[in-house]
N, C-alpha and C positions, 0 to 999 in steps of 0.2 A: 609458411611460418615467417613470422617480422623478422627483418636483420635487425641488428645491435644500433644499425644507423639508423632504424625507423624508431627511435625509441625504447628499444627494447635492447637492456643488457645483457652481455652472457651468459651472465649467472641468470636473469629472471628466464635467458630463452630455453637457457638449459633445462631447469626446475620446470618450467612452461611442459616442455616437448616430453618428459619423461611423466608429466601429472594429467595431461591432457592431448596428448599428441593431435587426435581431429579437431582441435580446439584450442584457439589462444586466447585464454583470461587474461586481463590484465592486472596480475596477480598483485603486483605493485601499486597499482591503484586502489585494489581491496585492501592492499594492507595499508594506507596513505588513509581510507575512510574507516577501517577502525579503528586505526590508531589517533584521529581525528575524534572520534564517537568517543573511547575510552577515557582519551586528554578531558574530551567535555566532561565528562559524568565524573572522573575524579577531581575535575576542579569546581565543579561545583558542589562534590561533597565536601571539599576541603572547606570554600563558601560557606555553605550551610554551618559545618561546623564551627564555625571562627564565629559567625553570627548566632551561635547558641541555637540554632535552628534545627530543631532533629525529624527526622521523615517518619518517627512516631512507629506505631501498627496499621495497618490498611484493614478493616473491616470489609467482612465479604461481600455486602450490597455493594461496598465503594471500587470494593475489586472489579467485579460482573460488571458494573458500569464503567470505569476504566476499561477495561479489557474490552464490552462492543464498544467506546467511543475509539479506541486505538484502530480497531477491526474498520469502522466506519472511516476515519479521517487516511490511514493507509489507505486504501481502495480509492478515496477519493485524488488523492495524492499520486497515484500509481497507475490508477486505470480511467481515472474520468475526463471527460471533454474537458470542463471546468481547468484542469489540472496540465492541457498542455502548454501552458505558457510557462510554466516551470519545470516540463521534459522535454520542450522541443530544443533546447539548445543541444541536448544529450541525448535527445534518441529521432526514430525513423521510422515515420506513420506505417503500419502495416495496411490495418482494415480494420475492418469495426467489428470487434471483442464479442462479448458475452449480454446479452440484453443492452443495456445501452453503456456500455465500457469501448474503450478505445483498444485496440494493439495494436501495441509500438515494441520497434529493440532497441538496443542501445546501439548507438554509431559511436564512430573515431575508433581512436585509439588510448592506452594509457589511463589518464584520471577521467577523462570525456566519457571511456567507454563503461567505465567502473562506476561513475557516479549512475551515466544510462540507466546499465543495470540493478544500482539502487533505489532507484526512481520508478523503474516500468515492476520492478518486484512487491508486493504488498505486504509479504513475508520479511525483505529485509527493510520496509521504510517503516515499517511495525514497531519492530525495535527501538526509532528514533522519536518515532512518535510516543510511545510507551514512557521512553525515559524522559521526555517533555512532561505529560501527563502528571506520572508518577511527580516530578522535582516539582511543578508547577502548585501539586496539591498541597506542598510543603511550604514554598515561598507566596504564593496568592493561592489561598485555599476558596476563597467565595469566587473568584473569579473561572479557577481551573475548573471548579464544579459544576460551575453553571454550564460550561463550553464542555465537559462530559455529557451534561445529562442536555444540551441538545443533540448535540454528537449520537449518544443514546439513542433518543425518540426520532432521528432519523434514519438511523440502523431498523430500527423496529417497524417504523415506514416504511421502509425499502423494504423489510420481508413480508411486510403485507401486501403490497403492490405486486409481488411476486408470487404469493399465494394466490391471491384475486386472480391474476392472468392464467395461474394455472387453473385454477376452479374453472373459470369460463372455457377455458380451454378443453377442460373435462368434460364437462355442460353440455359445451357446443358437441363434441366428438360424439358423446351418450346420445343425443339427441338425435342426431344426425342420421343415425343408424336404427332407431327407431320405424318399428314395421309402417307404411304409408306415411312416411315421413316427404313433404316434397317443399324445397326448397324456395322459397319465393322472396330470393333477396334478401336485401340487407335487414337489418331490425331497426337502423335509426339510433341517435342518439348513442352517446357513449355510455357504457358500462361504468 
């Protein structure tokens, strides 16, 4: 457990030790990035409002696409190669993730390890991305949209690229096991 000198107050070590005993969150730092998140979102509703700008109804094709561009740029943010130049400061190479994703955790202490944790999460950079999206479609509407609906049609890429390796993947195994089936090397040529 942190002492108070490492950072760590005695009221957060307290609230720490009785919330998570095998575990110190740096609960202070989550509370520092959503109180950071929340300041954002109502000050640029306050914005919008002053500028006669209202965030309207979201129609549900606009949603579905919102919600994979959010799913897409999360993940890309959270779990991709591309993406550690903006987690290495905050987190600690683990080994190579899920198809071609990265795992990392969050290192330090305090806001370091809290932001980490925001960062290697896809679930909580979701939320930040969302409320970009969402406010973006309000203030540049032709621009947010375009960057949805590539965001989109690479989400949708990504799950075919992923079905494809599993088909072949299926393909190959069916095959494989097929009675006088006998093996002669590679096939050549990428799939």
């Amino acid at each position: 457990m942190p002492h108070p000198e490492k950072g760590m107050s005695k009221i957060e070590e307290k609230v720490s030790r009785k919330y998570a005993p095998e575990h110190d969150p740096p609960l202070l730092g989550y509370a520092a990035l959503l109180t950071v998140h929340l300041g954002l979102v109502g000050a640029a509703m306050v914005a919008l409002d002053r500028r006669g700008i209202a965030l309207g109804r979201i129609g549900t094709g606009e949603l579905l696409l919102t919600g994979v561009a959010t799913f897409k740029l999360s993940r890309t943010i959270s779990k991709s190669w591309i993406g550690t130049s903006i987690r290495a400061p905050f987190t600690q190479y683990v080994g190579q993730g899920t198809g071609d994703e990265v795992k990392e955790v969050a290192r330090g202490e305090g806001i370091q390890e809290a932001v980490g944790d925001l960062l290697t999460c896809p679930f909580c950079t979701g939320h930040w991305v969302a409320t970009g999206l969402v406010l973006g479609h309000a203030v540049a509407p032709g621009p947010t949209r375009a960057a949805t609906r590539i965001l989109t049609a690479g989400a949708i890429a990504d799950t075919l690229q992923h079905l494809h390796g599993w088909l072949v993947k299926r393909t190959d195994r069916h095959h494989d096991h097929e009675p006088g089936h006998q093996d002669h090397g590679g096939r050549g040529g990428h799939r």
